[in-house]
N, C-alpha and C positions, 0 to 999 in steps of 0.2 A: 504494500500500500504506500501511497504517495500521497503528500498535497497538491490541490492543484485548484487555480481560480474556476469558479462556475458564475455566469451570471445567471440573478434573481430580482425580480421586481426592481430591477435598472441598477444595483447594486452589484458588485464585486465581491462573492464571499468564500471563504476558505472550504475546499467538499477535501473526499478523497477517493482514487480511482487505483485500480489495479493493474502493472504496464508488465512487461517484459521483455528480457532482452539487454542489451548494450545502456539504455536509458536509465535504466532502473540499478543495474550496476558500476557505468562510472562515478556516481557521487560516491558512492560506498568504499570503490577503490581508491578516490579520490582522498578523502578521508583515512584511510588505510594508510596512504603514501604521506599523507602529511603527519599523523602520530610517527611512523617510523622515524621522517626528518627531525623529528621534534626533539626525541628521548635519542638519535645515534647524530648528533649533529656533523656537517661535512660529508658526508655521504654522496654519493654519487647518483643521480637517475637510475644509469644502470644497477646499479648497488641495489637500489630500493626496489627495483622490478625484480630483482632475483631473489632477496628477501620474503618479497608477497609471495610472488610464485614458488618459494622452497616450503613457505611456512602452510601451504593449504591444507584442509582436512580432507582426505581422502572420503570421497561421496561415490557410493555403486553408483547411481542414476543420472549421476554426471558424467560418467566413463565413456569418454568417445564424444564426450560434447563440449569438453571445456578440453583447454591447454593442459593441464593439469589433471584433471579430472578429480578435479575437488572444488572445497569454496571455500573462500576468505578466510582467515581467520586470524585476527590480529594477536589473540592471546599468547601467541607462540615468539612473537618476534623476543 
């Protein structure tokens, strides 16, 4: 689930909608990448992309779908 604007009675109000895909996971990665640079300061891009992608959880139902075939998981950096 995401926020996202809906208009109502000529108003702008906050709903939320269900996406999938690339949209819904760069901010997450996003976010990921920037606690890493936060706590290993000096780091490298590439540093930080080998980091994410060493530290994922291995996920069955991802297998073959993802780089990794796992998901995020910042707890491990």
């Amino acid at each position: 689930m995401s926020t996202v604007p809906v208009r109502s009675k000529g108003k702008t109000i906050a709903s939320y909608a269900s996406y999938n895909g690339t949209a819904m996971a760069t901010p997450h990665v996003t976010g990921a990448a920037a606690l890493y640079a936060a706590y290993h300061p000096g780091t490298t891009a590439a540093q930080i992309k080998a980091a994410i992608l060493n530290s994922t959880t291995p996920t069955w139902s991802l297998s073959g779908k993802t780089l990794t075939g796992g998901r995020l998981n910042v707890l491990t950096y």
